[in-house]
C-alpha positions as CSV (number, residue, x, y, z in Angstrom):
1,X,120.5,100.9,104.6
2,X,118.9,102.8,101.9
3,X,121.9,101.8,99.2
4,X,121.2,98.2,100.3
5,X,117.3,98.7,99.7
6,X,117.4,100.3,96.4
7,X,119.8,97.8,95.1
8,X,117.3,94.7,95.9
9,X,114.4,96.7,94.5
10,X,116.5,97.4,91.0
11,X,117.4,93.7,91.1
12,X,113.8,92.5,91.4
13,X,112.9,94.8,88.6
14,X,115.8,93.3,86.6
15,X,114.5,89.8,87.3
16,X,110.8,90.8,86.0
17,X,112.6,92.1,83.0
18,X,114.3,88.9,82.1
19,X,110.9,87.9,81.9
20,X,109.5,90.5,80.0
21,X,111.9,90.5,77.4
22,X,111.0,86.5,77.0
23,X,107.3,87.7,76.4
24,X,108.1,90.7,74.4
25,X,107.3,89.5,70.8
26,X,103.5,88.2,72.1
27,X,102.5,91.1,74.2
28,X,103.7,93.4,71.1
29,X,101.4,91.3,68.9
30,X,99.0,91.9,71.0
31,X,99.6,95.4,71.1
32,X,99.0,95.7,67.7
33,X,95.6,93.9,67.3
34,X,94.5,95.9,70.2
35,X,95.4,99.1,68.5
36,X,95.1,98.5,64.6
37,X,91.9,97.5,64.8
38,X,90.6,100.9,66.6
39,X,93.0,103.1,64.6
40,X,91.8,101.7,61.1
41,X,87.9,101.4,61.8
42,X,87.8,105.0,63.2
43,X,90.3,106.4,60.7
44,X,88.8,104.4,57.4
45,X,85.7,103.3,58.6
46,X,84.0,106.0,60.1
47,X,84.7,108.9,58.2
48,X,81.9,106.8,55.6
49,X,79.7,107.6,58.7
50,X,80.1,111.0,58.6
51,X,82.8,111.2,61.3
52,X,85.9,113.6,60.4
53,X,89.1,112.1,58.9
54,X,90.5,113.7,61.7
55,X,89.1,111.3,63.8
56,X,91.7,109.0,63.4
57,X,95.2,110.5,64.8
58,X,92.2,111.7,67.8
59,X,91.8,107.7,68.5
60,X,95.2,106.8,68.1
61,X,96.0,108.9,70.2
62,X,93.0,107.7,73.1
63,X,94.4,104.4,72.0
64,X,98.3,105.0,73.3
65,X,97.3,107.0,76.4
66,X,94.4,103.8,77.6
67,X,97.2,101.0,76.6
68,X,97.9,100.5,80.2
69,X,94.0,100.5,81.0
70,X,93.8,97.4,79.3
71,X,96.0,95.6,81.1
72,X,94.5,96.1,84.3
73,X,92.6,93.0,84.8
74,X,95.4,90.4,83.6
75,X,97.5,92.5,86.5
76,X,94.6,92.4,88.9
77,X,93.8,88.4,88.6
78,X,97.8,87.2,88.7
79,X,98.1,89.1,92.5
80,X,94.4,88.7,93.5
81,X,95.3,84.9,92.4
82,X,98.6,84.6,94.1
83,X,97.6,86.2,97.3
84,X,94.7,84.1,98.2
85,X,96.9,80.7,97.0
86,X,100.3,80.4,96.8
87,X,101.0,83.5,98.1
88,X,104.4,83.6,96.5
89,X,104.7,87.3,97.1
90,X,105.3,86.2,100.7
91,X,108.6,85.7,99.2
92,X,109.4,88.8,98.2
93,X,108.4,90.4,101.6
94,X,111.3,88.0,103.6
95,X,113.7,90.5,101.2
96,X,115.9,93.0,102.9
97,X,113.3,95.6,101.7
98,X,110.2,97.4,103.6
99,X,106.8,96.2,102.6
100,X,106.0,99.6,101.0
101,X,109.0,99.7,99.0
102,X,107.8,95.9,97.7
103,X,104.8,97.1,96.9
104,X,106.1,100.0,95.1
105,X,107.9,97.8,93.3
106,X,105.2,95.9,91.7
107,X,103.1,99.3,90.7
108,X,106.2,100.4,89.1
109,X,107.4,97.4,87.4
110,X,103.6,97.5,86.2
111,X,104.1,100.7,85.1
112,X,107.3,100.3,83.2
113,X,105.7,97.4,81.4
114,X,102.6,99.7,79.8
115,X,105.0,102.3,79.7
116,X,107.6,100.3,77.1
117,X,104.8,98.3,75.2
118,X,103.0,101.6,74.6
119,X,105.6,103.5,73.2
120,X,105.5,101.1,69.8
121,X,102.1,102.4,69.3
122,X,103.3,105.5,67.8
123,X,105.2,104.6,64.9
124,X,101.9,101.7,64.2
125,X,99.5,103.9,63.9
126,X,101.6,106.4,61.4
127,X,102.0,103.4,59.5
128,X,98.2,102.9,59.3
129,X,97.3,107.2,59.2
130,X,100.0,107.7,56.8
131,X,99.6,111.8,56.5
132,X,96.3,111.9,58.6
133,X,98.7,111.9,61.4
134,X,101.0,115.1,61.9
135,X,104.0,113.9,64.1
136,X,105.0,117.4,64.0
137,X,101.9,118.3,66.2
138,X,103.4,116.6,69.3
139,X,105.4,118.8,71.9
140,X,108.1,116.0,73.0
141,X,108.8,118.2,75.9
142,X,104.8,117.9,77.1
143,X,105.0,114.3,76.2
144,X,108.1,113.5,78.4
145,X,105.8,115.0,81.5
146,X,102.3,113.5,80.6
147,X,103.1,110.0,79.4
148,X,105.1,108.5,82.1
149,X,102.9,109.8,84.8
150,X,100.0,108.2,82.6
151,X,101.9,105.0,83.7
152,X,102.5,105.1,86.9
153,X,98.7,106.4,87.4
154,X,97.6,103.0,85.8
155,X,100.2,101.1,87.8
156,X,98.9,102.2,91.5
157,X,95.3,102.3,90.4
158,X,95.9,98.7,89.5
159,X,97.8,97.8,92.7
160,X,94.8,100.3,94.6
161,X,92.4,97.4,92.9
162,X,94.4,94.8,94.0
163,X,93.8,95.9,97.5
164,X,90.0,96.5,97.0
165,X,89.2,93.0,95.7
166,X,89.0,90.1,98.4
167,X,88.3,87.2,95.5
168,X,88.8,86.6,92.3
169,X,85.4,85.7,91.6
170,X,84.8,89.4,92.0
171,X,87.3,90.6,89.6
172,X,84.7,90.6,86.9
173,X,82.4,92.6,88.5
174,X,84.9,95.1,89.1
175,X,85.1,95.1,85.1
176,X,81.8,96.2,84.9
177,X,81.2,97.8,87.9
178,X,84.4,100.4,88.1
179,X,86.3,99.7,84.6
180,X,84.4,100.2,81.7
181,X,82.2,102.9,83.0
182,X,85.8,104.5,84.1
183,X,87.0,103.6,80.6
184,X,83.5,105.1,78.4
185,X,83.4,108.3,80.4
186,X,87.2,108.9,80.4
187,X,86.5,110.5,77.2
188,X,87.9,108.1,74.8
189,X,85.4,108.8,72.1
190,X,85.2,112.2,72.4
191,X,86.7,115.3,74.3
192,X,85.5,116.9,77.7
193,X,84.5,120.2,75.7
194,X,82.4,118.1,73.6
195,X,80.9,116.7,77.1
196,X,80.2,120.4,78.1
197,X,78.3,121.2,75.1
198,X,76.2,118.4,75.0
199,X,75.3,118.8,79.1
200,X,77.6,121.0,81.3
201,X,76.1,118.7,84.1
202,X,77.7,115.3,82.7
203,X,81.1,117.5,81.9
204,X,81.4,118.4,85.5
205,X,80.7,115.0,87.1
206,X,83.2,113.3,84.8
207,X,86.0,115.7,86.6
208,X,86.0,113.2,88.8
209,X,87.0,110.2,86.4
210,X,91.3,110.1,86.3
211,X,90.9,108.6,82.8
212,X,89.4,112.1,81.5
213,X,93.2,113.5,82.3
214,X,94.4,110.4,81.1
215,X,93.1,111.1,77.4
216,X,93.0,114.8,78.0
217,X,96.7,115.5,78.8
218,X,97.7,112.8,76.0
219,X,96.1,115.2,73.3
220,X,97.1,118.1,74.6
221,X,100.8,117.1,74.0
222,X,100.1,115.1,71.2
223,X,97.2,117.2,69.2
224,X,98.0,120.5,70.3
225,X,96.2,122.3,73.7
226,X,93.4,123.8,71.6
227,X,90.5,121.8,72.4
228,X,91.5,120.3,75.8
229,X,92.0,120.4,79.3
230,X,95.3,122.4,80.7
231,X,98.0,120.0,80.7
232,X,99.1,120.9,83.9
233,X,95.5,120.5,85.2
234,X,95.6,117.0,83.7
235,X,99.2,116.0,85.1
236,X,98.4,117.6,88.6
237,X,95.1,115.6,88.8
238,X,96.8,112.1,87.9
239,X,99.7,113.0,90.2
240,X,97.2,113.3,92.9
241,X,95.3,110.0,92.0
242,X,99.0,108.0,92.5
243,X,99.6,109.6,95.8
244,X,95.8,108.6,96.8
245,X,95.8,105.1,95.4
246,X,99.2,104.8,96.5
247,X,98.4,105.2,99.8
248,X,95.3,103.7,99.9
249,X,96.6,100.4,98.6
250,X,99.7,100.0,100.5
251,X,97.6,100.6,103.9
252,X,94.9,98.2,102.6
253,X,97.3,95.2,101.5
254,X,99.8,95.5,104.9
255,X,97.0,94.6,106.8
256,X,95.6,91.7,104.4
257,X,99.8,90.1,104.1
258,X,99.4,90.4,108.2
259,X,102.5,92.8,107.4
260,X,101.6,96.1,110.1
């Protein structure tokens, strides 16, 4: 039963892939746009400011760990979309394959997506930083652990929104509402020990925010510990937020596909 059920779900994830590999030239274009222009305003830019030079690799950085963030909405609207009209997920569900395993699927295939479409970000941006970026900073072995959980974080707190919205209309509002405050107190711009100096108060609250671990555990294995969270605090956090949203989302949407 369970050799028959992992089968279907590796073949749905093969079908999506088919797809993704006809949209791969577009969504890397866009990948690049989306990260050139951060990676050379902050690295050549802002150091005219009276930012540090070292500012840049810090960004670039922020900028491969929140890839995934930014695809959050176009996830959110295609299943928000498809549930409330053509419902062609129903599909999926009449496959020899539990409801929580199909809705594993999609967080994962979600995941996989950011996950492969992230990765060209690295070699971009040391085209762009030349020698402001030190490749030899980054512990592969740290990476290996922090950047795929980064992935499967965004792809159940994506599928966790999915669940939380009843209509499209609102999807906007959860853009303001939850995802860009999320997104400019995730530390992004800055770390959480330069939160803590400015007010220990603000650091503390924003403990709370899974993006801080997001951008914290990235540098940490990318930019050396010095300066950041624990890594193992960071990945520990994040695997806590995908058992939560997990969860939380598969609970929510079995009851709104009439599927308990």
């Amino acid at each position: 039963m369970f050799q028959g059920s992992f089968k279907v779900f590796l073949s749905l994830l093969r079908r999506d892939f088919v797809i993704f590999r006809k949209e791969f030239f577009r969504k890397v274009i866009d990948a690049f746009f989306l990260a050139a222009t951060n990676i050379a305003i902050f690295s050549y830019f802002m150091p005219e400011m009276g930012l540090s030079e070292n500012y840049g690799p810090f960004i670039l950085v922020g900028a491969v760990a929140s890839y995934g963030f930014f695809g959050i909405i176009g996830r959110i609207t295609n299943l928000v979309s498809d549930i409330n009209g053509e419902r062609l997920i129903s599909y999926t569900l009449t496959l020899p394959l539990s409801t929580n395993a199909v809705l594993v699927y999609i967080a994962t295939y979600w995941a996989i997506d950011s996950f492969l479409l992230a990765l060209i970000l690295f070699p971009l941006g040391k085209l762009i930083l030349l020698n402001r970026f030190d490749m030899g900073l980054i512990s592969w072995s740290k990476l290996l652990l922090i950047y795929p959980t980064i992935h499967l974080f965004f792809g159940f707190f994506s599928l966790w929104l999915v669940a939380m919205i009843k209509q499209i209309s609102l999807v906007s509002r959860i853009w303001i509402r939850v995802i860009n405050p999320i997104f400019m107190f995730g530390a992004f711009f800055y770390s959480w020990q330069a939160s803590y100096q400015l007010s220990p108060v603000i650091a503390y609250i924003s403990l709370v925010n899974p993006m801080l671990y997001v951008m914290e555990g990235m540098r940490a294995a990318c930019l050396g510990q010095q300066g950041f969270l624990p890594l193992p605090l960071s990945i520990c956090v994040l695997w806590g937020f995908i058992f939560i949203c997990a969860f939380d989302a598969i609970r929510r949407l079995k009851k709104r596909l009439d599927c308990v």
